[in-house]
Structures are given as C-alpha cells and as structure tokens.
GULUM-389288 format. One record per atom (N, C-alpha, C, O, CB): residue in one letter; x, y, z. Coordinates in steps of 0.02 Angstrom, whole numbers, plus 32768, in hexadecimal, padded with zeros to 4 digits. Glycine has a CB too. Layout:
N
AXYZ...
END
This chain:
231
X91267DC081D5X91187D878201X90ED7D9E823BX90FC7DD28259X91597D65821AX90B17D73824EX90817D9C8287X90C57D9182CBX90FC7D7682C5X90187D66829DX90B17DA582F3X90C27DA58330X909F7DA98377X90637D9E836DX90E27DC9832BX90A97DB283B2X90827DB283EDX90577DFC83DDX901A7DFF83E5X90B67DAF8439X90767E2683CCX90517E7083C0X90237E6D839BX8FEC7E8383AAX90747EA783A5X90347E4A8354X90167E4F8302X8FE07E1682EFX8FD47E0E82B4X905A7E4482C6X8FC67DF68317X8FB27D9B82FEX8FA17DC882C7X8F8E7E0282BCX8F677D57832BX8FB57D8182A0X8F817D6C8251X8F477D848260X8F287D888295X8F717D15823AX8F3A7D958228X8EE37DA6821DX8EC77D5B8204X8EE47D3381E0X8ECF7DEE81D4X8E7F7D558226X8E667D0C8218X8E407D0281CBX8E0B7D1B81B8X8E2D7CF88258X8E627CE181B0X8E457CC38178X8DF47CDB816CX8DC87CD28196X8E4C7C758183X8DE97CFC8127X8DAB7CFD811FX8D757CB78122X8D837C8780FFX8DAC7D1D80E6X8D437CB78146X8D127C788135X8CF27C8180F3X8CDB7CB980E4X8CD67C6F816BX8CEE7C5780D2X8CC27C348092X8C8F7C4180AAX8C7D7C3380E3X8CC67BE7807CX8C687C648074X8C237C4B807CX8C067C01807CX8C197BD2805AX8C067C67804DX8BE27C03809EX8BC17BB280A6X8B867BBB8081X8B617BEC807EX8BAC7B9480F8X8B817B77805FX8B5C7B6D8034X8B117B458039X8B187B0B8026X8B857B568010X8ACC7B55804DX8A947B4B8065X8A977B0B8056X8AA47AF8801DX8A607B718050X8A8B7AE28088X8A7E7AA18078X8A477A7E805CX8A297A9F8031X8A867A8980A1X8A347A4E8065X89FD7A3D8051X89B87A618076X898C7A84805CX8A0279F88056X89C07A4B80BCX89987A6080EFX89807AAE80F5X89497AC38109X89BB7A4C8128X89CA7AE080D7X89A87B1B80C0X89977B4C8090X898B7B898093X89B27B3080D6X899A7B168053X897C7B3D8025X89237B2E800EX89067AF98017X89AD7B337FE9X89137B537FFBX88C47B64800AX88B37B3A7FC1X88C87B517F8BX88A97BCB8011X88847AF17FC4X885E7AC07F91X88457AE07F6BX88397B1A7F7BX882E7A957FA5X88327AC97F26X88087AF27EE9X87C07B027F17X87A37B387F19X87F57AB77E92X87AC7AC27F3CX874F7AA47F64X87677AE17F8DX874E7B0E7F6BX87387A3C7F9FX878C7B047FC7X87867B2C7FF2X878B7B737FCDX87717BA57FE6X87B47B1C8025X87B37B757F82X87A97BC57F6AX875F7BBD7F4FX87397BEE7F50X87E77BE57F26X874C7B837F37X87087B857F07X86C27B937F59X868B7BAA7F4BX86FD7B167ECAX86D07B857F94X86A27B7E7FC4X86AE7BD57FD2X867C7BF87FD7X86B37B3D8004X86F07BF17FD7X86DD7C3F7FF0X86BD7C697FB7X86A97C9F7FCAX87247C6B8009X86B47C5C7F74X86AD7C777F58X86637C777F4DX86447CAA7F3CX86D47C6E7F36X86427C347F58X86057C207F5AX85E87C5C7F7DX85CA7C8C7F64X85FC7BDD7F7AX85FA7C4D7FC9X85D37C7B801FX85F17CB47FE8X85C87CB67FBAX86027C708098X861D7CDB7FDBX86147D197FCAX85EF7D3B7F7FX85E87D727F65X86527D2A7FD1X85E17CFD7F70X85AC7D257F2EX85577D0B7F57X851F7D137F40X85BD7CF17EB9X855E7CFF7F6CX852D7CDB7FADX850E7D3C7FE6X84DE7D617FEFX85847C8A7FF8X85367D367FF0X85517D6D8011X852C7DB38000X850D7DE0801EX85997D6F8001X85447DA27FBAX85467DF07F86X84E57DF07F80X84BF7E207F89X85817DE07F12X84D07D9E7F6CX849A7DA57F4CX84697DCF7F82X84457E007F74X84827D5E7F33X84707DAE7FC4X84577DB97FEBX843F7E0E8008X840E7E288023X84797D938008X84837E257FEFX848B7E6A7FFEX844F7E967FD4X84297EC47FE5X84DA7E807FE9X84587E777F9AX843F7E7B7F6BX83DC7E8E7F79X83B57EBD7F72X845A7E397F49X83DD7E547F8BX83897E447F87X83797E637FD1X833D7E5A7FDDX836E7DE07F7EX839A7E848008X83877EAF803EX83957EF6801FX839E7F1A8050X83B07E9F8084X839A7F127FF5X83947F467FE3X834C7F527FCCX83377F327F9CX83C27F507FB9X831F7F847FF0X82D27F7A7FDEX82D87FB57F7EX83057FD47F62X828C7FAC803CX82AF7FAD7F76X82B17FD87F47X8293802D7F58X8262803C7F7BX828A7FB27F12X82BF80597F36X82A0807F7F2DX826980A57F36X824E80AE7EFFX82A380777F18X824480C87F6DX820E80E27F70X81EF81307F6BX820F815F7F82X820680CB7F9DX81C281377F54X81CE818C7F3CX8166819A7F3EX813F816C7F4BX820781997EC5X815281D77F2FX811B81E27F35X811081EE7F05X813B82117EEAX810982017F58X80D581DD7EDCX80B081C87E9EX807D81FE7EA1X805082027ECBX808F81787E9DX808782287E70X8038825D7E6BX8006823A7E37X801082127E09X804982BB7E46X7FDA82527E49X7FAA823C7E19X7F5582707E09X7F27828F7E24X7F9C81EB7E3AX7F6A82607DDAX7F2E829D7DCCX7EFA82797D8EX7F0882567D5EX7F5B82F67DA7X7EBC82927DA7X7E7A827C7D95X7E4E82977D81X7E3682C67DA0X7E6182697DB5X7E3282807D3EX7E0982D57D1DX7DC582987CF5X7DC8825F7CDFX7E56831F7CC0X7D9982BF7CFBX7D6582A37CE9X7D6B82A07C8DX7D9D82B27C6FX7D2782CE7D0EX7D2882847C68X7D3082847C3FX7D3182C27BECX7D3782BC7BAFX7D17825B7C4EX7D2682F67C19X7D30832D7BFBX7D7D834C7C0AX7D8F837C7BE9X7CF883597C10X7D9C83397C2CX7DE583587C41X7DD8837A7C78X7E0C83957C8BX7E0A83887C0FX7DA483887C9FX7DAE83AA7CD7X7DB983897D25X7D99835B7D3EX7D7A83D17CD4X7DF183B07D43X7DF583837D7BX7DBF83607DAAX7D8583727DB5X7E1683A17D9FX7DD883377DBDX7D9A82FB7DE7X7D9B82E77E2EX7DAC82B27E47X7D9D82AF7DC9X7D8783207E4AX7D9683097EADX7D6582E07EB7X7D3182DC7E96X7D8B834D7EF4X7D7A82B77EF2X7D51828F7F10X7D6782437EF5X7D5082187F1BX7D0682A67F00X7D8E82267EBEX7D9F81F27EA4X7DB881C87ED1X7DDB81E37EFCX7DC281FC7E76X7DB381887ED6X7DE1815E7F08X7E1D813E7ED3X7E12811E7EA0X7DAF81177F35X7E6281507EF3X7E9581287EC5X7EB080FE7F00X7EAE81077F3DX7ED581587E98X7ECF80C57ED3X7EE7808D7EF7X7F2280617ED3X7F1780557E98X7EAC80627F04X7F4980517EE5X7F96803C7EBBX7F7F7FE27ECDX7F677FDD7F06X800080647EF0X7F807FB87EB5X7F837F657EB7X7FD37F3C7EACX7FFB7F497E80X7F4E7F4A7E71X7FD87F177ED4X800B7EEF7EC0X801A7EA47EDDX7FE87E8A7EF5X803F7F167ECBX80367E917EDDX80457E537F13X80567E597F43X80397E497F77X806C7E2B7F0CX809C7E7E7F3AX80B47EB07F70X80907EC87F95X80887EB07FCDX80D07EE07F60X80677F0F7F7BX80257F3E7FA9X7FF97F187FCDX7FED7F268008X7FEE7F6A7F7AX7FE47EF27FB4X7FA87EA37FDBX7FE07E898022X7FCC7E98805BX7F9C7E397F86X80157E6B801CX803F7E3E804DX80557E9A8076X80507E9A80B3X80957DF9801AX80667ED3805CX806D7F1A809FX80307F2C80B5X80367F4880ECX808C7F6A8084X7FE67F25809DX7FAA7F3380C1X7FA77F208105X7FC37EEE811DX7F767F1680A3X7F867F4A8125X7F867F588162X7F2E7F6F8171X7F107F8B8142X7FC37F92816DX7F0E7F6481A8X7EBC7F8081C7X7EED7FC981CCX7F297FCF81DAX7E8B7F52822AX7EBC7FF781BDX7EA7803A81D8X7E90802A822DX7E737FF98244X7E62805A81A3X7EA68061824EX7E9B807182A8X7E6E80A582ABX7E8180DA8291X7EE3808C82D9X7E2280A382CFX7E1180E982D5X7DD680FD82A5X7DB3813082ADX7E4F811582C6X7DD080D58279X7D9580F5823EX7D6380F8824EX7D4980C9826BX7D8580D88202X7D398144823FX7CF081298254X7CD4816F8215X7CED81A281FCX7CD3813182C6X7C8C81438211X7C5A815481E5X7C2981748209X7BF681508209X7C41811E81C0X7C1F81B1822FX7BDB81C28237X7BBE81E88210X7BD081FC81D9X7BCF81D98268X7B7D81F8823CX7B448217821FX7B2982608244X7B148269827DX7B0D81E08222X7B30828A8215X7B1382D08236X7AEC82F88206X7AF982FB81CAX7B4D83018251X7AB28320822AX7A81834B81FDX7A73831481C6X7A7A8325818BX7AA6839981DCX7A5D82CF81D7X7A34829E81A9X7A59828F8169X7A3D827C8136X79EC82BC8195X7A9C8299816FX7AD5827B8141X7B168261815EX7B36827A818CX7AEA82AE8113X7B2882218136X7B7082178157X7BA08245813BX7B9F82678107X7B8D81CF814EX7BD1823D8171X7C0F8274817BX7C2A827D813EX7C1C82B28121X7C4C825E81ACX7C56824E811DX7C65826780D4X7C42822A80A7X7C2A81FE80CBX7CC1827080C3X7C3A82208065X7C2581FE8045X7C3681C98036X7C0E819C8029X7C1D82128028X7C8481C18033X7CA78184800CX7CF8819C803DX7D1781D1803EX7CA7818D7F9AX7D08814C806AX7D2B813D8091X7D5181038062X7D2D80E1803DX7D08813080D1X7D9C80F68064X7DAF80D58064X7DE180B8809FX7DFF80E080C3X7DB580DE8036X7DE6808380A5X7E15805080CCX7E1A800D80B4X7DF57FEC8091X7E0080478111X7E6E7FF980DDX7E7B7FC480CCX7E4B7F8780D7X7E187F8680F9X7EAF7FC080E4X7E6A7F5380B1X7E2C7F1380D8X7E387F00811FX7E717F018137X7E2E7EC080B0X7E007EEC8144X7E127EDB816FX7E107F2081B1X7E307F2181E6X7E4F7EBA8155X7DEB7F49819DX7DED7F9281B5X7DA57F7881E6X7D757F5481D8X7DE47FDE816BX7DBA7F9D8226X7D777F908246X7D5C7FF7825BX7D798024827BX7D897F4B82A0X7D0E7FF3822FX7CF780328237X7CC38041825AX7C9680188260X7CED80498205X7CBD808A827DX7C8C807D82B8X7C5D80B38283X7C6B80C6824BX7CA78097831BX7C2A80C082A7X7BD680DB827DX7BC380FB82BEX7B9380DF82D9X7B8D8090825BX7BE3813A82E5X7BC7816E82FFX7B80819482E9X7B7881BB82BAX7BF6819382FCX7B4681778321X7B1B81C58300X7B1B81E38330X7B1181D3836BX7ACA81C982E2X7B2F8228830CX7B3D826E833DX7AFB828E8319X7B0C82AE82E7X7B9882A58332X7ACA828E8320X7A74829E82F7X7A5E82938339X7A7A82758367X7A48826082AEX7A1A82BA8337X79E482B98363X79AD8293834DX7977829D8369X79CF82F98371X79B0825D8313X797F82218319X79A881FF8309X79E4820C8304X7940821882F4X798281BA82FCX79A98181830BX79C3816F82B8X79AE8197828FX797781418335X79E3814882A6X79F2813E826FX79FA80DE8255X7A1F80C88281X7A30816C826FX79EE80B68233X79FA80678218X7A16808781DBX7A0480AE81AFX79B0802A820BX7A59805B81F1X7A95805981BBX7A8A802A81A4X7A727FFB81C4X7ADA805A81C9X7A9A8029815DX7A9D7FDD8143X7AC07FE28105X7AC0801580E3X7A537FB78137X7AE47FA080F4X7B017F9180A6X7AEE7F49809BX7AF97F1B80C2X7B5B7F9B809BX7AC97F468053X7AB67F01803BX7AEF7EF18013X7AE77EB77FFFX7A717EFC8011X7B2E7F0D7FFAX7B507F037FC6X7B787EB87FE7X7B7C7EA48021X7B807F4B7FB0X7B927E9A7FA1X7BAF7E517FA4X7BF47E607FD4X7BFC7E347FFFX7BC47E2D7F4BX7C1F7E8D7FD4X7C587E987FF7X7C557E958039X7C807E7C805DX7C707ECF7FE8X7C0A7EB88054X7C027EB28095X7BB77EC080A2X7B927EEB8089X7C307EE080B9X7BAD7E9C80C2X7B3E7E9480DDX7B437EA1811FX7B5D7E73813FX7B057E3080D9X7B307EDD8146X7B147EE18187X7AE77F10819FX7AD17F348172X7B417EE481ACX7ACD7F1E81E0X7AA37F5381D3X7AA07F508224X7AA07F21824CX7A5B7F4B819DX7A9D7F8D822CX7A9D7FB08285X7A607FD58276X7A547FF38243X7AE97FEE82A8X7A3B7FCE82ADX79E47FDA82B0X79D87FFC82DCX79F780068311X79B47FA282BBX799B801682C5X79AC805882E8X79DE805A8323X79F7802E8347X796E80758301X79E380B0831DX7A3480BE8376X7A2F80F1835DX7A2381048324X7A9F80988384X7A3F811683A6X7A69814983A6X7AAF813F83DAX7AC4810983F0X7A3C818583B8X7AC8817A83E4X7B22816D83E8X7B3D814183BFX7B3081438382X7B3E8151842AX7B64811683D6X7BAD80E083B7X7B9A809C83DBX7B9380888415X7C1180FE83D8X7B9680838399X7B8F80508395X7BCF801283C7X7C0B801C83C9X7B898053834EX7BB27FE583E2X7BE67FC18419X7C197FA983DCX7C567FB383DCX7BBF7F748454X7BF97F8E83B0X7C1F7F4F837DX7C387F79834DX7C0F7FA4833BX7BEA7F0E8356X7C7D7F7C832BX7C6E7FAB82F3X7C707F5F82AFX7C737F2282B5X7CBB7FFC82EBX7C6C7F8A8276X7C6B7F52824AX7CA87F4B8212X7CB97F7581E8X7C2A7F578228X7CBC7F1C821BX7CFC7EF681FEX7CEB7EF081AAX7CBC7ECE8194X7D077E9F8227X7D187F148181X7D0B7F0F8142X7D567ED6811EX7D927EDC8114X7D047F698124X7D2C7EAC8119X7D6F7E74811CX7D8F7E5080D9X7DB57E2080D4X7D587E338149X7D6D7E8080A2X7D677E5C8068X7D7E7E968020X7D6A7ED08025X7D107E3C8068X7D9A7E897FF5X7DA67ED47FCBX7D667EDF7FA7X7D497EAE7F91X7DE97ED37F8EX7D4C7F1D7F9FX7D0D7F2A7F71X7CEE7F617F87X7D067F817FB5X7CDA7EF37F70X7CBF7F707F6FX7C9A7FBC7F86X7C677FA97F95X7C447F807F77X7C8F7FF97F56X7C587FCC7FD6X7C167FCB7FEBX7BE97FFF7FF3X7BFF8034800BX7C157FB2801DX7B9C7FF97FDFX7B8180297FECX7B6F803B8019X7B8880098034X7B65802F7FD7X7B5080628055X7B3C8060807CX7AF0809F806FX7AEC80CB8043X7B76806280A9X7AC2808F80A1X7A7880C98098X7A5E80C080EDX7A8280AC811AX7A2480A3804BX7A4280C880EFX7A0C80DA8128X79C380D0812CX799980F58112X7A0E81178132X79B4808C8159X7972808D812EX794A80B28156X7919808C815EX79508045811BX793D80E98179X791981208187X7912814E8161X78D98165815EX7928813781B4X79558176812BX796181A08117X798F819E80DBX79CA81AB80D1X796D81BD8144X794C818180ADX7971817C805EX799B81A68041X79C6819C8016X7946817D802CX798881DE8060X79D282128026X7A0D82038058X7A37822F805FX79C8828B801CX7A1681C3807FX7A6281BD808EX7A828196806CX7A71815C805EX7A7281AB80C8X7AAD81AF805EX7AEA81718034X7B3081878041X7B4881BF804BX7AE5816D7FD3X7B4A814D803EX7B9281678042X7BB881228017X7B9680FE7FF3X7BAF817580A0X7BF881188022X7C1B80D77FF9X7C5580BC8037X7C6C80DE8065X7C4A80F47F9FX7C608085802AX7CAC80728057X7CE08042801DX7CD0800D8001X7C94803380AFX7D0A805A8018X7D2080447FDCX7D6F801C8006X7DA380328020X7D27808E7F99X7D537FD87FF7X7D9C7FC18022X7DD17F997FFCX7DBF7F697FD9X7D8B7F8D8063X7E067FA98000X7E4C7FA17FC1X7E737F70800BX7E757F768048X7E8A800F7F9AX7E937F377FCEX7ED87F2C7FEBX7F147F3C7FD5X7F3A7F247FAAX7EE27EF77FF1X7F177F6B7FFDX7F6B7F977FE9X7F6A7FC48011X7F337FD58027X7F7B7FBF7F9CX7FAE7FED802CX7FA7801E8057X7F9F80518028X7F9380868045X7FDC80268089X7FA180577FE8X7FB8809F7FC2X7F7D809E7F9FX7F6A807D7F6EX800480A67F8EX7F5C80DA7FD1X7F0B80DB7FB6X7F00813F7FC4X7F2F815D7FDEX7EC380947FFCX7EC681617FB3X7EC081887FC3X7E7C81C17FA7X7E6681AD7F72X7EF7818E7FC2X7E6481EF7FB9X7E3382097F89X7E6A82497F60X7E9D825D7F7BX7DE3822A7FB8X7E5282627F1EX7E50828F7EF3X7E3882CA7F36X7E0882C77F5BX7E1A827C7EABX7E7E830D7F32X7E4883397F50X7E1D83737F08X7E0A835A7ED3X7E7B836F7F97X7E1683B07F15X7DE683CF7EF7X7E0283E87EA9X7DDF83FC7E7BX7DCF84087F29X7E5083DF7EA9X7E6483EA7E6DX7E68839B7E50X7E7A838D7E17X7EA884167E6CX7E5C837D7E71X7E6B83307E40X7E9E83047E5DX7EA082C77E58X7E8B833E7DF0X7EBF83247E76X7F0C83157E93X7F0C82D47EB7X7ED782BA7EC8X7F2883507ECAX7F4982B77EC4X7F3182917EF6X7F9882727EFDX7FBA82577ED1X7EDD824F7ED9X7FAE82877F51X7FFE82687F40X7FF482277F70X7FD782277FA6X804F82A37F5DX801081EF7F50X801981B77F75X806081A27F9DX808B81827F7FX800981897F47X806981B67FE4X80BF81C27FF8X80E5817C7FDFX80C7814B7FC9X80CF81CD805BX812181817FE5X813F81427FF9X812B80F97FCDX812A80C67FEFX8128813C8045X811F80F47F96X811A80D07F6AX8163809B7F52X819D80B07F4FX810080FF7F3DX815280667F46X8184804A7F33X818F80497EE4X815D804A7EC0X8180800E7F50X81D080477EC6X81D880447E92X81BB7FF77E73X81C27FC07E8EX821A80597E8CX819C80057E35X81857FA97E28X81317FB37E0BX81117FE77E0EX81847F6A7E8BX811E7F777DF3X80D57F737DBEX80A47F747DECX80A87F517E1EX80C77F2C7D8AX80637FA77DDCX80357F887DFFX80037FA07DC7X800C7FBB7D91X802B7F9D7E4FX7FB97F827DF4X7F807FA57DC2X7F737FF07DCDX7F377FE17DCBX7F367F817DCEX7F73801B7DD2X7F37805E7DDBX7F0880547DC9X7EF5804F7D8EX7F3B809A7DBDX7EDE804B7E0CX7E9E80567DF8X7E7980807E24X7E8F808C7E5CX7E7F801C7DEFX7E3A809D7E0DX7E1080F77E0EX7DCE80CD7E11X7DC4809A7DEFX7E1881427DB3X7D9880F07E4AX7D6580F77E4AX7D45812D7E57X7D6B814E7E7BX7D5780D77E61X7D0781527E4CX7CE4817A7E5BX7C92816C7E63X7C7381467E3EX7CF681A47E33X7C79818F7E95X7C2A81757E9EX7BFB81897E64X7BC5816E7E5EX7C0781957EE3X7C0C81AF7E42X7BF781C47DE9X7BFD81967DC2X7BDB819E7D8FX7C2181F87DC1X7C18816B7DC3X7C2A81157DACX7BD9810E7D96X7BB881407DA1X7C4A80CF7DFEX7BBA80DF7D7BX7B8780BB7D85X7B81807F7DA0X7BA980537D93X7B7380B77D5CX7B4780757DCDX7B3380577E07X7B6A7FFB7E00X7B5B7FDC7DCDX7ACB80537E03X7B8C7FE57E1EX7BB27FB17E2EX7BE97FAA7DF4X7C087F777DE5X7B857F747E3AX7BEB7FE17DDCX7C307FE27DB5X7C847FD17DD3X7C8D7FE97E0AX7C3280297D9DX7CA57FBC7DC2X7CDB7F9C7DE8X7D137FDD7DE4X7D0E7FFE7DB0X7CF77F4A7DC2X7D3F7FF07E0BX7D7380137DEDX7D96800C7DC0X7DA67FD57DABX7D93801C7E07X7DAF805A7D9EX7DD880537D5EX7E1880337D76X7E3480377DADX7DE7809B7D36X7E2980097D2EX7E7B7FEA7D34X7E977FFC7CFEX7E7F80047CC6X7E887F997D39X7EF380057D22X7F23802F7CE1X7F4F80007CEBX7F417FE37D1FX7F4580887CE5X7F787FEE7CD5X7FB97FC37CDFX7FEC800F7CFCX7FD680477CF0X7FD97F917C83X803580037D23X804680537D31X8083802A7D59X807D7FFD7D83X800380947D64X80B980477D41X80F180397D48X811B80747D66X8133809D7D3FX810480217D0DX8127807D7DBBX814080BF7DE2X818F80A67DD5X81A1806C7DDCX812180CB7E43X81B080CF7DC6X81FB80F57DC7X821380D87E15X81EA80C97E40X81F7815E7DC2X825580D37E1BX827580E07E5EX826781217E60X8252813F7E2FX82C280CF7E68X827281417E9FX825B81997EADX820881AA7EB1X81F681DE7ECCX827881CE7E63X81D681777E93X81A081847E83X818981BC7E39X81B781D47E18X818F81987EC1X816081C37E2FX815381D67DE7X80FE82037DEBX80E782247E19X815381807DAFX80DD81F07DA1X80AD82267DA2X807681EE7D72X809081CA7D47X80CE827E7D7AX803281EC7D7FX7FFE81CD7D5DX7FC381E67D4CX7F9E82027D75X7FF181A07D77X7FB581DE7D0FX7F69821A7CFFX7F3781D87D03X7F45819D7D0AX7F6382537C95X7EF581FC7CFCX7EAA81B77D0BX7E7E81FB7CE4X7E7482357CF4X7E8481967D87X7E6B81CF7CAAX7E1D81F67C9DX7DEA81C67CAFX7DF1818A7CA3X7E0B820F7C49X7DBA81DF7CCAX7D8781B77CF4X7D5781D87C97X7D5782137C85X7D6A81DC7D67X7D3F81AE7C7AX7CFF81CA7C3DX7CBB819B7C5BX7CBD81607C6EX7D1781AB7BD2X7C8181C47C5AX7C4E81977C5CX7C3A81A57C95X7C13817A7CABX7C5B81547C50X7C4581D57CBDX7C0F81D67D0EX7BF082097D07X7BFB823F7CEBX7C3181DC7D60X7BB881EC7D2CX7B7281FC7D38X7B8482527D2DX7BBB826D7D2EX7B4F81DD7D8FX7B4582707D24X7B5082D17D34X7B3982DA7D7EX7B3A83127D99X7B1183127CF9
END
C-alpha cells in the first residue's frame, strides 16, 4: 500500500495518437518530395563538367611535324565563354611584321606599332575585315577592332614582301603549333566540339580544317594531318 513516504508511482501515459491536424497529407509528402528531387536536379546541373588539357599534335602531309599551325576547339559553349584579348599588337620591324600569323578572339582590338625607320600603310582587303592605316610611323591612335570570325590577310602597300595573317576564332581554346607540332590547350571542358587547323601553306582563302572531336572529362589527346600545303 503507497503511503506518505512511498506514493504510488504515476500511471504510465498512452501514447497519443496523431490526430488529424498532425499527421502529414499524401499532397504535403507528394510536395516535399517534389522540392527535393527539385533540389537534387539542380545540384545536378551546377556541377560544371570536367575540365582537363587537350594535346594536340599536327603533322603535315608527309607525317612530319607542323609548327606554326593555328588550332582552335568550336562549340556553343566556346562561342557564349569567348572573351576580346587585352594588349595585342602587330608591329613592324626591319620591313616585316613581328610574327606572321596572330590569333585572337573576336572582338579583339589590335594595335600596328611601327618600330622601323620608314614609314609603313597597313592594309587588309579580306571579307572578315577591310581597313588600312596610311602611311605612320609610331602607334597608331585607333587600334583596329577585328569583330567578325575569319582570317585576314594583311600586306603593306609600300613593301610587298610584307605579309602576315590574323586569324580570328570564337572560342577561348585557340593556340599556335610550336616547332615540334605540339600544341596544349589548358582547361578544356569535357563535351563535342569541331577541331579545326589552319596553316598559311593552305592555299590562298582556304577555310580551316574541320574534325568532329569529342574531349574526355580530364582532357585527352588529338592528331591533325594538314595534306596539301604549299612547299
């Protein structure tokens, strides 16, 4: 019998049984489940892909390596990450420009230094881009905006043995072949693009080569035989 010392111990409580008000509707499990596959997808599609550096190597049509080539990766993607080049310039010294064949993005604005002791008229008639700076010496005030994808030629009309090329790509993943052929493109995304290769051995308004080329996550490796240029 309890007593003043001993009370009874109090009756266990029952579990209580969720009422209406708190058990959770089929519409409120079917709505969290929604936001969390919602959720997931999302996670999903902010994961960028994969990026890695792409070698690529370029050999003429005998198999021997091919410096000087311009390679360039195409995509939808590469077009919407293009970006202008900062800083480019094309001059002229000892009655030749600086290197022969420049590439940049579209939209690249390039200056035409003459560091020469006569004067020099630059000019390009090609469809990609038409302008022409007459005679000068130093740097030019204006530089010129290449705003369009395509290759341009450029000459000098003082001094016919000048030539050089401007070869302008939309994509950031562009670059020249150095003397073994080589050529690494950093930071590439995994995913389809074209490869495509030019060289000034090409014949006269030839378009660049196209490969179809499918890079790996991590990045990967691509061969180019250039057949058919000039000796």
């Amino acid at each position: 019998m309890p007593n003043a010392c001993h009370p009874a111990p109090n009756p266990p409580t029952a579990p209580r049984r969720a009422g209406p008000a708190c058990r959770p509707t089929a519409r409120a499990l079917g709505a969290v489940a929604a936001v969390c596959a919602l959720a997931a997808g999302l996670t999903g599609l902010a994961q960028p892909a994969t990026a890695g550096t792409l070698e690529v190597q370029v050999s003429d049509g005998a198999g021997k390596p091919l410096p000087g080539a311009v390679v360039f990766l195409e995509s939808a993607e590469a077009k919407a990450a293009s970006k202008p080049a900062v800083g480019v310039e094309l001059g002229q010294a000892k009655r030749q420009f600086s290197q022969p064949v420049t590439v940049v993005p579209v939209g690249t604005a390039v200056s035409f230094p003459n560091r020469d002791t006569v004067r020099h008229h630059v000019y390009s008639f090609s469809a990609v881009k038409k302008f022409e700076i007459k005679l000068y010496v130093g740097t030019p005030a204006a530089p010129v905006v290449f705003d369009r994808p395509g290759i341009a030629v450029l000459g000098c009309n003082i001094h016919d043995n000048m030539a050089a090329w401007v070869v302008v790509v939309d994509t950031p993943f562009y670059g020249l072949t150095g003397a073994d052929g080589r050529l690494a493109l950093p930071a590439v995304p995994a995913g389809s693009y074209q490869l495509r290769t030019w060289h000034p051995a090409l014949a006269p308004g030839a378009p660049a080569l196209a490969q179809p080329l499918q890079v790996p996550a991590g990045g990967g490796t691509a061969a180019v035989k250039m057949a058919g240029l000039a000796p």
